[in-house]
Residue, then its C-alpha position, 0 to 999 in steps of 0.5 A: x529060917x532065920x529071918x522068920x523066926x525075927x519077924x515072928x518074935x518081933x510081930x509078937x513083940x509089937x503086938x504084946x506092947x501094943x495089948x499093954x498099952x490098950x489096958x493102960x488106956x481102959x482105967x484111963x479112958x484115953x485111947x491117945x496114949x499110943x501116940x505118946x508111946x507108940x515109939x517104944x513099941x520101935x524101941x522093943x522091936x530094934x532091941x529083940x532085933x539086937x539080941x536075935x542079930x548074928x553078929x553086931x557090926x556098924x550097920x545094926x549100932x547105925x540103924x539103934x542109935x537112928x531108931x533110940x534118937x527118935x524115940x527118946x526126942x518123939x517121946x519126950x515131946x509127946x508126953x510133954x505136950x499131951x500128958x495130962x490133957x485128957x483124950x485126943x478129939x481124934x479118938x473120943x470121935x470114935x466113941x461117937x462110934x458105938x453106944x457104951x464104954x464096953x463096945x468103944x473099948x474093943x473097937x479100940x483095941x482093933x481100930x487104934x492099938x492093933x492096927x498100930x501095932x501092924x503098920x508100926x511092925x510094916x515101918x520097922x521091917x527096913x530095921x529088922x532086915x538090916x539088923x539080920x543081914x547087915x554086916x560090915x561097915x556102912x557104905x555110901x547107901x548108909x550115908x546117905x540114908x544117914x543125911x536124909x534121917x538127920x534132915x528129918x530129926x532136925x526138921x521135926x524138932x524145930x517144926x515141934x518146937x516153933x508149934x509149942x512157942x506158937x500154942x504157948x503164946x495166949x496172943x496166938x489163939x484161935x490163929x493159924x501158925x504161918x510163920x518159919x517152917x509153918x510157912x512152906x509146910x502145913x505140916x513140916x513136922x510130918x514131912x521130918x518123921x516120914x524123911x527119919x523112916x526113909x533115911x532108915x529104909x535107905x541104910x537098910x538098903x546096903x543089904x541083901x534084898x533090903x530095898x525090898x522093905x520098901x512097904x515099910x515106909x511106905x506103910x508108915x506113909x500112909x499112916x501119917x498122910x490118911x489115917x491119923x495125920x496130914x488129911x485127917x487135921x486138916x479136914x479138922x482144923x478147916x473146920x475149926x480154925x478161922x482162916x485155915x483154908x485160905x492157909x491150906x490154899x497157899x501152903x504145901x501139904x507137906x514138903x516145904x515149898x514156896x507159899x503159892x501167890x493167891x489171885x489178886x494178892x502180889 
């Protein structure tokens, strides 16, 4: 009962946050103003799983203090990088969807915030869990959990932070970012945010029946690799870019390996 009335609380949370976001992007005509905020809808449902826990140990201060670190970095970054330049191809593309401005803001209401707001909820599930059962110290599951969510934090962050110098550099336009994590990775930043919500699901296994949130990053998986990430940029980015199919045939999609050799190149 107890769990039940969290997952309803947090599911209208997340679905209240994500209603919000979708009237602040009617007068902005911007749709891609859930990925700079679509962290907070995670903050608001670790908060409400705080006040609904029964007691409040190490295991629930481990888990806030992993969900408050990514957000506040993913969401620093995201605004940074995207306030102020207009909507995101992405989602204007789905404007090509419908024929006038009134049908495209319903659509986006079911095909961008709400769908957002279920898979974000499916992703948090190893959070709630862990924050309604957990109690007592984190064991050896939590550390390494703890590792796995720290090599991802790190990851993305310098994988962002190797992409702004690239995109800041006027040399570099129109060219192919091949170089540091870009290098092993065609998308290192991805394979960092997807290592933070596994780490997270294997804290949340130190509790009863915890492995069974498994869908949650498993959800969120999806998301990044066939809806909106990996594959969607690079069907774009082969089309746009000069030279990225020959990138894409050497480098990973995503976990960093060594660049594979190409015939007749040693």
């Amino acid at each position: 009962m107890d769990l039940l009335i969290l997952f309803t609380t947090t599911f209208t949370v997340a679905l209240a946050a994500a209603i919000l976001l979708w009237l602040a992007s009617i007068p902005l005509r911007d749709a891609s103003i859930i990925d700079m905020f679509f962290a907070l809808i995670i903050v608001a449902i670790t908060a409400n799983c705080l006040l609904l826990a029964p007691t409040i140990g190490g295991l629930q201060w481990l888990l806030a203090a992993m969900v408050g670190l990514w957000a506040l970095r993913i969401t620093a970054y995201l605004i940074a990088r995207n306030w102020g330049h207009g909507e995101d191809p992405r989602y204007s593309k789905l404007r090509g969807w419908v024929n006038n401005e009134r049908a495209f803001i319903w659509l986006s209401l079911r095909k961008v915030f709400l769908l957002q707001a279920l898979v974000l909820w499916l992703a948090s599930l190893p959070i709630q869990v862990g924050m309604q059962l957990g109690a007592g110290s984190p064991g050896w599951l939590a550390i390494a959990g703890t590792a796995i969510w720290l090599l991802g934090l790190v990851t993305e962050t310098f994988a962002d932070r190797q992409l702004q110098q690239f995109k800041a550099d006027p040399v570099n336009k129109g060219q192919v970012l091949c170089t540091g994590l870009w290098r092993y990775s065609r998308h290192p930043n991805y394979f960092g945010e997807l290592c933070v919500w596994w780490g997270i699901w294997l804290v949340a296994c130190e509790v009863p029946f915890g492995f069974l949130t498994i869908i949650g990053p498993l959800a969120y998986s999806y998301l990044i690799v066939n809806v909106t990430g990996q594959r969607t940029l690079d069907k774009k980015l082969a089309r746009e870019k000069p030279g990225y199919a020959e990138y894409m045939a050497r480098t990973s999609g995503l976990v960093p390996l060594p660049p594979r050799r190409q015939q007749g190149i040693p």
